[in-house]
N, CA, C and O atoms as CSV, one atom per row, in Angstrom:
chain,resi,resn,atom,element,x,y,z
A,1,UNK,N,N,4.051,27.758,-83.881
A,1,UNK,CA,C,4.286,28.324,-85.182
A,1,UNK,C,C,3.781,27.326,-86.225
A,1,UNK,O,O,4.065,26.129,-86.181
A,2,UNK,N,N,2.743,28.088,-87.500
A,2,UNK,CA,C,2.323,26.778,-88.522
A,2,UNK,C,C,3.360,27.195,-89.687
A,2,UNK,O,O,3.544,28.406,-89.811
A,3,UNK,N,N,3.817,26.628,-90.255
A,3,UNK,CA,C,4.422,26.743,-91.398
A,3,UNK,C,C,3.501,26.037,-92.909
A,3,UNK,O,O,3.151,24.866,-93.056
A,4,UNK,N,N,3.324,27.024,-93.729
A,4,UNK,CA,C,2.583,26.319,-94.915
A,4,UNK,C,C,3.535,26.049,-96.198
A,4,UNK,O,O,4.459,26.836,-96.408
A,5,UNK,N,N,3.410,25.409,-96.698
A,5,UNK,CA,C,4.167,24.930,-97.925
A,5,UNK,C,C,3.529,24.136,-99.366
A,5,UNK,O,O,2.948,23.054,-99.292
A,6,UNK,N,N,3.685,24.657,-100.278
A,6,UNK,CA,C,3.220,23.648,-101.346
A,6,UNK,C,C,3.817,22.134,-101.175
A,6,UNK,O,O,4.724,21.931,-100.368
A,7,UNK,N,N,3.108,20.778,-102.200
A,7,UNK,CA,C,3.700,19.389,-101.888
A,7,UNK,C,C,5.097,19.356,-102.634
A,7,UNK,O,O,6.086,18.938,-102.031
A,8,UNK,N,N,5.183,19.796,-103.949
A,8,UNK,CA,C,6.276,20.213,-104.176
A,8,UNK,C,C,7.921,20.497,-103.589
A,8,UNK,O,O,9.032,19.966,-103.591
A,9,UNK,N,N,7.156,21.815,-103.066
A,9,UNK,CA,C,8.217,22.555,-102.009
A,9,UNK,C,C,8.650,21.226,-100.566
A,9,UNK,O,O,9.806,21.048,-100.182
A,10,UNK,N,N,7.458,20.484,-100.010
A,10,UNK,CA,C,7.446,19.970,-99.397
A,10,UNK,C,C,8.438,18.707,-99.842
A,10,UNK,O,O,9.384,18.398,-99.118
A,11,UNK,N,N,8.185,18.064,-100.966
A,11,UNK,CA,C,9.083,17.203,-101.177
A,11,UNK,C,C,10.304,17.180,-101.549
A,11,UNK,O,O,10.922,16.116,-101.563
A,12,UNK,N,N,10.909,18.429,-101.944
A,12,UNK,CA,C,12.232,19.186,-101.969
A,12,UNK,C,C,12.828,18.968,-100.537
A,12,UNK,O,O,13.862,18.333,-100.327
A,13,UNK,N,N,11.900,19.690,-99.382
A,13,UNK,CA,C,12.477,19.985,-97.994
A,13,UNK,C,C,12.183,18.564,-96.943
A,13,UNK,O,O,12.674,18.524,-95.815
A,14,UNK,N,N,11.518,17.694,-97.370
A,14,UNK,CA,C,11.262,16.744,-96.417
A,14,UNK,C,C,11.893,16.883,-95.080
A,14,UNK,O,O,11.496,17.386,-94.029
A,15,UNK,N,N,12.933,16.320,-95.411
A,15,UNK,CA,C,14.108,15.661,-94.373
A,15,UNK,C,C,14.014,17.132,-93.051
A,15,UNK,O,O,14.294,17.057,-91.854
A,16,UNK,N,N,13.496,18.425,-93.883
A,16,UNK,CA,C,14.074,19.626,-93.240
A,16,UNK,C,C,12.744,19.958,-92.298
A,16,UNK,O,O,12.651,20.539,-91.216
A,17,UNK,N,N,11.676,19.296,-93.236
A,17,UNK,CA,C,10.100,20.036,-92.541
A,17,UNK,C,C,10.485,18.534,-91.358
A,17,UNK,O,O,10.053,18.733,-90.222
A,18,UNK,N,N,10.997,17.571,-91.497
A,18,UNK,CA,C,10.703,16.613,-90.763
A,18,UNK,C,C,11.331,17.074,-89.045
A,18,UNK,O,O,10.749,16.914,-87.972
A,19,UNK,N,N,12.680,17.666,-89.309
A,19,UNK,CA,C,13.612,18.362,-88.295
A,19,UNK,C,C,12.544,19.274,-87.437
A,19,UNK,O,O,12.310,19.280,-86.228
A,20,UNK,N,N,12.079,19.911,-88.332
A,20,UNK,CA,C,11.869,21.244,-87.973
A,20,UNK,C,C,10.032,21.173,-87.003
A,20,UNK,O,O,9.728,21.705,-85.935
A,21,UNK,N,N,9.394,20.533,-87.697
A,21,UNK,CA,C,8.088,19.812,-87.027
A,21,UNK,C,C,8.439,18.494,-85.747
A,21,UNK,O,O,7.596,18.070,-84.956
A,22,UNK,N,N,9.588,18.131,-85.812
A,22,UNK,CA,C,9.534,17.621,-84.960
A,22,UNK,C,C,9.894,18.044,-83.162
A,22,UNK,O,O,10.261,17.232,-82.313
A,23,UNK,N,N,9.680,19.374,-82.974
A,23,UNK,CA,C,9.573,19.925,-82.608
A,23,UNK,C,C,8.343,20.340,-81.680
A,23,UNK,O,O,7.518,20.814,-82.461
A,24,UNK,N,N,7.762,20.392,-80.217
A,24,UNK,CA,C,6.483,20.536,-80.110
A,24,UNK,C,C,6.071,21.847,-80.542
A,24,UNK,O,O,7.010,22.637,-80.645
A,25,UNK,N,N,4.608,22.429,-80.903
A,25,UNK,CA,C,4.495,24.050,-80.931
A,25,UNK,C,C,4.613,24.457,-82.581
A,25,UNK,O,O,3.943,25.348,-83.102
A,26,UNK,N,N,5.643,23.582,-83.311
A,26,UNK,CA,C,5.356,23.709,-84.667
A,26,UNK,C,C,4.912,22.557,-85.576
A,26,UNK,O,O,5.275,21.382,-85.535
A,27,UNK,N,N,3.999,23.187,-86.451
A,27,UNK,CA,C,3.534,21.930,-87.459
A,27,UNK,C,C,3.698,22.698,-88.753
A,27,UNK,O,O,3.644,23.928,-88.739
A,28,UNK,N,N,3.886,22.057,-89.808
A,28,UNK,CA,C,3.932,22.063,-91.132
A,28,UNK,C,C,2.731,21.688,-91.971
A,28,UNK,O,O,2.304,20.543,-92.118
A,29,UNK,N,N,2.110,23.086,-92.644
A,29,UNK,CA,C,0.336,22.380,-93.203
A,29,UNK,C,C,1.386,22.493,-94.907
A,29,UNK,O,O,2.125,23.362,-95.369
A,30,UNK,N,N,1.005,21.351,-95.315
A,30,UNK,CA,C,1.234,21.037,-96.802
A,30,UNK,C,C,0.444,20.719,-97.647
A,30,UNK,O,O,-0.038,19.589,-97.564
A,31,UNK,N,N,-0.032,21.763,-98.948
A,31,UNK,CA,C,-1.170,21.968,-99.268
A,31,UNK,C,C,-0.849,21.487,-101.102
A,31,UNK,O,O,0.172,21.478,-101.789
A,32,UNK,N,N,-2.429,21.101,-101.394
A,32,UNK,CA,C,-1.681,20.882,-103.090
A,32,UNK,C,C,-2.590,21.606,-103.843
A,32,UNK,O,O,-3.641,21.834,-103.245
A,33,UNK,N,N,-2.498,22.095,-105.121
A,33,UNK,CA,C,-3.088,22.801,-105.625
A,33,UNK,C,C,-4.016,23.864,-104.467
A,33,UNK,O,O,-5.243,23.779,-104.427
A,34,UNK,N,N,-3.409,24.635,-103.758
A,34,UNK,CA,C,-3.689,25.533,-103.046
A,34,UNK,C,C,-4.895,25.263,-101.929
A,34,UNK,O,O,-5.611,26.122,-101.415
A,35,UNK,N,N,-4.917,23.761,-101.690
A,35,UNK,CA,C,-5.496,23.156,-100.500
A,35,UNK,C,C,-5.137,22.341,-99.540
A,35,UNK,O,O,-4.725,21.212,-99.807
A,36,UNK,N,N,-5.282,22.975,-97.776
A,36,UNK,CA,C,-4.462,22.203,-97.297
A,36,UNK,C,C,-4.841,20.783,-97.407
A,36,UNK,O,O,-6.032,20.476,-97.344
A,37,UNK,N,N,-3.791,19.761,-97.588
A,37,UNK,CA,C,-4.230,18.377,-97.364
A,37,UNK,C,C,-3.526,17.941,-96.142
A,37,UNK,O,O,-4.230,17.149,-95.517
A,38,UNK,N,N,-2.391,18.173,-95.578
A,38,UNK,CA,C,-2.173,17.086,-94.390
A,38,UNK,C,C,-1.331,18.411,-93.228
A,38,UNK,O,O,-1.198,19.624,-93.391
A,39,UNK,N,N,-0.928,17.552,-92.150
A,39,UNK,CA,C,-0.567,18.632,-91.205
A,39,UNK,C,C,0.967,17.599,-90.975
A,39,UNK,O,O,0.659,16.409,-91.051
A,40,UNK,N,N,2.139,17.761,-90.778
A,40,UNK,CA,C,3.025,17.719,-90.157
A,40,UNK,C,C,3.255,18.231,-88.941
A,40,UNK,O,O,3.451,19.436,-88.786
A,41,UNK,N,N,3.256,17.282,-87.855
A,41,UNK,CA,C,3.839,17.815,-86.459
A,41,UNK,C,C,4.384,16.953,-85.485
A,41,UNK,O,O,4.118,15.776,-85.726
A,42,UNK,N,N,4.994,17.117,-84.560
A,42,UNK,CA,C,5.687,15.843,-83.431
A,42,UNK,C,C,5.019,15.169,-83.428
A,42,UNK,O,O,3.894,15.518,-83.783
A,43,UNK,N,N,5.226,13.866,-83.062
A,43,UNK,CA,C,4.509,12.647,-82.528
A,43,UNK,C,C,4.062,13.079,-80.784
A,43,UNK,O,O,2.958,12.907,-80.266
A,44,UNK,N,N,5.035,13.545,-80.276
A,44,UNK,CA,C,4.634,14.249,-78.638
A,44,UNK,C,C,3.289,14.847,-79.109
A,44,UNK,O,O,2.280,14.210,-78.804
A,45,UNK,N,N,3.139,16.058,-79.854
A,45,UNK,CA,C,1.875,16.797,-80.162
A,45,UNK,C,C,0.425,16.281,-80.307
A,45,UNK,O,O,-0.681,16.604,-79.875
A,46,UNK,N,N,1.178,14.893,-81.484
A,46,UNK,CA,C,0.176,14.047,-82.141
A,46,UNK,C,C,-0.384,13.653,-80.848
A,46,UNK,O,O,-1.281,14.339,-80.359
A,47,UNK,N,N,0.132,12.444,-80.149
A,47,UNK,CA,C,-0.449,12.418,-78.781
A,47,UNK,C,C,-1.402,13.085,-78.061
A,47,UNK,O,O,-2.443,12.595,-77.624
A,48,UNK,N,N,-0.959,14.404,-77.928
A,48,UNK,CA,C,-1.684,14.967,-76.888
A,48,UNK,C,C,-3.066,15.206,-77.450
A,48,UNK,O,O,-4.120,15.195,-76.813
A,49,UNK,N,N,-2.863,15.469,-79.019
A,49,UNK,CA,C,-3.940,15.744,-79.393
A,49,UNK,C,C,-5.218,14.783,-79.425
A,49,UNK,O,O,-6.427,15.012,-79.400
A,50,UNK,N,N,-4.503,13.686,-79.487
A,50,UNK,CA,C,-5.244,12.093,-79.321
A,50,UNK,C,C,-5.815,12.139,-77.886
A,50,UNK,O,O,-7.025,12.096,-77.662
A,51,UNK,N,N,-5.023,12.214,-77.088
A,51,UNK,CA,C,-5.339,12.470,-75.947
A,51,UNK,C,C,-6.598,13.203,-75.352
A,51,UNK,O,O,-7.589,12.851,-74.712
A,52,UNK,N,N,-6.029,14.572,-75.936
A,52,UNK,CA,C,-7.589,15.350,-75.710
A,52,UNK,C,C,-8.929,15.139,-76.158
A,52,UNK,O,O,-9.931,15.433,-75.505
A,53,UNK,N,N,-8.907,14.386,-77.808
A,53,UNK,CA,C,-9.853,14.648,-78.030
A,53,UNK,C,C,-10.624,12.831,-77.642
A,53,UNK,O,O,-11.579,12.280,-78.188
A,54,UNK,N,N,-9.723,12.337,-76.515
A,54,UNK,CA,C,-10.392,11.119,-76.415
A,54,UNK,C,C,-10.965,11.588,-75.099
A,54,UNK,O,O,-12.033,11.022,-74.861
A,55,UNK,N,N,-10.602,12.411,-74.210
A,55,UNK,CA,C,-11.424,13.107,-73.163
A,55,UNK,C,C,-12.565,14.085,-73.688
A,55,UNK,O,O,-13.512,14.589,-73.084
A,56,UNK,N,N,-12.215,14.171,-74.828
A,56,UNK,CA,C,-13.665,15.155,-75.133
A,56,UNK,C,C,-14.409,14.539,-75.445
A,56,UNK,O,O,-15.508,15.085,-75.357
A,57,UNK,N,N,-14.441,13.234,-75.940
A,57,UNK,CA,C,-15.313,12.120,-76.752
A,57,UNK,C,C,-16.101,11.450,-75.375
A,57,UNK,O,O,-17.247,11.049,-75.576
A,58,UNK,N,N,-15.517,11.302,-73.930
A,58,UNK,CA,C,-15.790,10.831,-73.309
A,58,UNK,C,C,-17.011,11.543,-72.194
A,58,UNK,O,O,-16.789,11.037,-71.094
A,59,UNK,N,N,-17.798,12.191,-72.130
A,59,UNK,CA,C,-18.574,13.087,-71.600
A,59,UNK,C,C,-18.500,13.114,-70.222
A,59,UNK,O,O,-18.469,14.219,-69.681
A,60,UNK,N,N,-18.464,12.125,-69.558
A,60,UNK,CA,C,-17.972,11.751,-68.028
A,60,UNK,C,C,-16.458,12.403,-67.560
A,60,UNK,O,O,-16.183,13.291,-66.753
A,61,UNK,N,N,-15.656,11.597,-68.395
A,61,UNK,CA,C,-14.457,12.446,-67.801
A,61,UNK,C,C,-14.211,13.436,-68.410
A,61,UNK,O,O,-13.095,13.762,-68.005
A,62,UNK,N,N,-14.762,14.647,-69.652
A,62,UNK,CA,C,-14.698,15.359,-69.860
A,62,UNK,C,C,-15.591,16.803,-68.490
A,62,UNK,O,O,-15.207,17.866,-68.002
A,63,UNK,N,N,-16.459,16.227,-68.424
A,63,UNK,CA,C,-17.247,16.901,-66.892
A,63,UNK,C,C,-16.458,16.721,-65.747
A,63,UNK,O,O,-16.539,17.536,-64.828
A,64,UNK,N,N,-15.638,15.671,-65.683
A,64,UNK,CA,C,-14.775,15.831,-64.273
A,64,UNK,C,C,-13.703,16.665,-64.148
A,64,UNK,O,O,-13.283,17.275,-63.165
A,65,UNK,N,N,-13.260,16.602,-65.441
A,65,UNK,CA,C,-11.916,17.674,-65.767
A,65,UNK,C,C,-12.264,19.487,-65.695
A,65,UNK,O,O,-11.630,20.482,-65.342
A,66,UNK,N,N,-13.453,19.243,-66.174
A,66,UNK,CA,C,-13.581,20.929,-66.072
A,66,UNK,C,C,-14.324,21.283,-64.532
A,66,UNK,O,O,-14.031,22.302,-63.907
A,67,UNK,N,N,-15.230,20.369,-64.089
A,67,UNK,CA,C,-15.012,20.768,-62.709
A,67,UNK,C,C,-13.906,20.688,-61.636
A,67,UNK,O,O,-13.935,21.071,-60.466
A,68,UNK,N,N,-12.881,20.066,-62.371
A,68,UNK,CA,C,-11.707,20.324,-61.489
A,68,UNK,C,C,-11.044,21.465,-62.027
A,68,UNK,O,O,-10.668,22.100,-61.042
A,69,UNK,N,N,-10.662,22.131,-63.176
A,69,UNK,CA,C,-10.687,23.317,-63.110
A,69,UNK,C,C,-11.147,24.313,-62.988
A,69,UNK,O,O,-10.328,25.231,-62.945
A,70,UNK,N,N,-12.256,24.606,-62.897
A,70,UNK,CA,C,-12.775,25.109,-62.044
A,70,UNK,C,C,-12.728,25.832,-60.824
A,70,UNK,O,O,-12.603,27.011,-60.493
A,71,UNK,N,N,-12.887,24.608,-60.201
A,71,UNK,CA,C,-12.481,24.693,-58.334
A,71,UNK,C,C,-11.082,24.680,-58.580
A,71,UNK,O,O,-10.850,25.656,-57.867
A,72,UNK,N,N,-10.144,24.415,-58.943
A,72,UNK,CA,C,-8.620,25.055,-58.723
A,72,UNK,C,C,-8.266,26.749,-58.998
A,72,UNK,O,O,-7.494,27.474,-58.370
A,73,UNK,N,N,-9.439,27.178,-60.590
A,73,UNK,CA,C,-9.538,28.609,-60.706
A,73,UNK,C,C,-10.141,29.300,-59.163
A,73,UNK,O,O,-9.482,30.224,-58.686
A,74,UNK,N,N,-10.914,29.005,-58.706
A,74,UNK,CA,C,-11.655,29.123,-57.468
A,74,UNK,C,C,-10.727,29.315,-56.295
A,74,UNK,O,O,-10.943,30.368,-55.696
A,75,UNK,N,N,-9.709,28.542,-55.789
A,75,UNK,CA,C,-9.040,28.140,-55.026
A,75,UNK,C,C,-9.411,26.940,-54.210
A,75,UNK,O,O,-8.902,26.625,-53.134
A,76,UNK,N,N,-10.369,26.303,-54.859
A,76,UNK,CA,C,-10.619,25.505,-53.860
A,76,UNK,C,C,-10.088,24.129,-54.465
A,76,UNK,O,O,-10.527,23.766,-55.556
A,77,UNK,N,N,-9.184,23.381,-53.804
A,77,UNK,CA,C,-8.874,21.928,-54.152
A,77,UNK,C,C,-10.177,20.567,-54.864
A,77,UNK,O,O,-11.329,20.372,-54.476
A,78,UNK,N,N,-9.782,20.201,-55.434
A,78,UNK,CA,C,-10.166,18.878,-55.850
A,78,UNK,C,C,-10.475,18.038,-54.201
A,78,UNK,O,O,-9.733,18.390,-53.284
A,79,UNK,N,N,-11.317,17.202,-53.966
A,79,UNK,CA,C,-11.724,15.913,-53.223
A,79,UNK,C,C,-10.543,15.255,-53.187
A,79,UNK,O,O,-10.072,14.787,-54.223
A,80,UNK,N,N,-9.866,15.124,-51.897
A,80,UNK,CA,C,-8.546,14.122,-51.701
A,80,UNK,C,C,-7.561,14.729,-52.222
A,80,UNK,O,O,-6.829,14.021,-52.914
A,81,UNK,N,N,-7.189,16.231,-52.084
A,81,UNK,CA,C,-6.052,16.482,-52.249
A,81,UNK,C,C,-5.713,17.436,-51.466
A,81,UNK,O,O,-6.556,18.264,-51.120
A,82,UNK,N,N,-4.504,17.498,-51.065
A,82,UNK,CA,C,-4.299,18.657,-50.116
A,82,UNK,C,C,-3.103,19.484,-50.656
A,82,UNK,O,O,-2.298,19.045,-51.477
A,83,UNK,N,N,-3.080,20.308,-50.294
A,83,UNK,CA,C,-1.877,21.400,-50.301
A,83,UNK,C,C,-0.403,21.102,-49.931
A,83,UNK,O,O,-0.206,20.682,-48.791
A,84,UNK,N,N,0.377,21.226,-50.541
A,84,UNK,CA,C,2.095,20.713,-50.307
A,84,UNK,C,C,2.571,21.356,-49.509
A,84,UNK,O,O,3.706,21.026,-49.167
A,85,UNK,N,N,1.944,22.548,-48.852
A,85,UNK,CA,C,2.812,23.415,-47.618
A,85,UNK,C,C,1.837,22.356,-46.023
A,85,UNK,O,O,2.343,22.071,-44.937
A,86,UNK,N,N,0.408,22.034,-46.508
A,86,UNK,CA,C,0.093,21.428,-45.323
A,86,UNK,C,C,0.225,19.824,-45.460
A,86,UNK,O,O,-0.458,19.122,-44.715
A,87,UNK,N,N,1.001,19.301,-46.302
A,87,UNK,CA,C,1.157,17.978,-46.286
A,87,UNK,C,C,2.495,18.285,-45.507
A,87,UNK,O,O,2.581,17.901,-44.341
A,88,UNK,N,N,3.591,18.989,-46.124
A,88,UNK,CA,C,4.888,18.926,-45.252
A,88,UNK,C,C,4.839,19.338,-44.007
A,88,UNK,O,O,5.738,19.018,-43.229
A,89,UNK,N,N,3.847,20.069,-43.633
A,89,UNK,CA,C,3.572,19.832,-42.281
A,89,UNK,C,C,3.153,18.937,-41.403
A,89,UNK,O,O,3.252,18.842,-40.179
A,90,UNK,N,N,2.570,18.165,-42.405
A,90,UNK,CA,C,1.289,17.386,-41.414
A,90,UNK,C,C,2.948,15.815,-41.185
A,90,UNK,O,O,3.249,14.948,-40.365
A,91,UNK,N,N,3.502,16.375,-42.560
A,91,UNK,CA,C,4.757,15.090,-42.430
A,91,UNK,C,C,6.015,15.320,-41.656
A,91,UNK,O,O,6.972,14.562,-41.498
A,92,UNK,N,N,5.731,16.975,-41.044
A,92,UNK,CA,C,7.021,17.524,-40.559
A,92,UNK,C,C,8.487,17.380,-41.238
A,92,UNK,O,O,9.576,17.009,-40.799
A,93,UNK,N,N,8.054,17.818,-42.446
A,93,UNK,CA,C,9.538,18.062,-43.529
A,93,UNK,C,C,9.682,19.570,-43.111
A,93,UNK,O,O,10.589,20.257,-43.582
């Protein structure tokens, strides 16, 4: 969920957009004179987003990731991994 708000409004509700964005899934866009300027959202979110776009920056492991999804859409496993019904077998659990 995005929630938009003037800076105004925003600095009235702080404490409340702070609750409420901190939250994963919602962010708060706070805009001034009817442009957004910044985004409010979790630090968990912030992360991931860091995250991703440091695998997208990376062209190598961005190509390894999508050929591993891929072959999982496929059914076929990743290199060195096996299946949890034939590992507990192979471990006799």
């Amino acid at each position: 969920m995005n929630k938009f708000m003037n800076a105004t409004e925003a600095r009235k509700k702080f404490f409340a957009i702070v609750d409420a964005a901190g939250h994963p899934g919602v962010a708060v866009t706070v805009t001034h004179e009817g442009v957004p300027k910044v985004v409010i959202m979790s630090f968990e979110e912030y992360e991931g987003w860091q995250e991703t776009m440091e695998i997208m920056a990376d062209p190598e492991m961005d190509r390894d990731l999508r050929k591993a999804v891929k072959e999982l859409k496929s059914g076929k496993l990743p290199k060195g991994t096996v299946r949890l019904e034939a590992l507990k077998k192979e471990l006799k659990l």
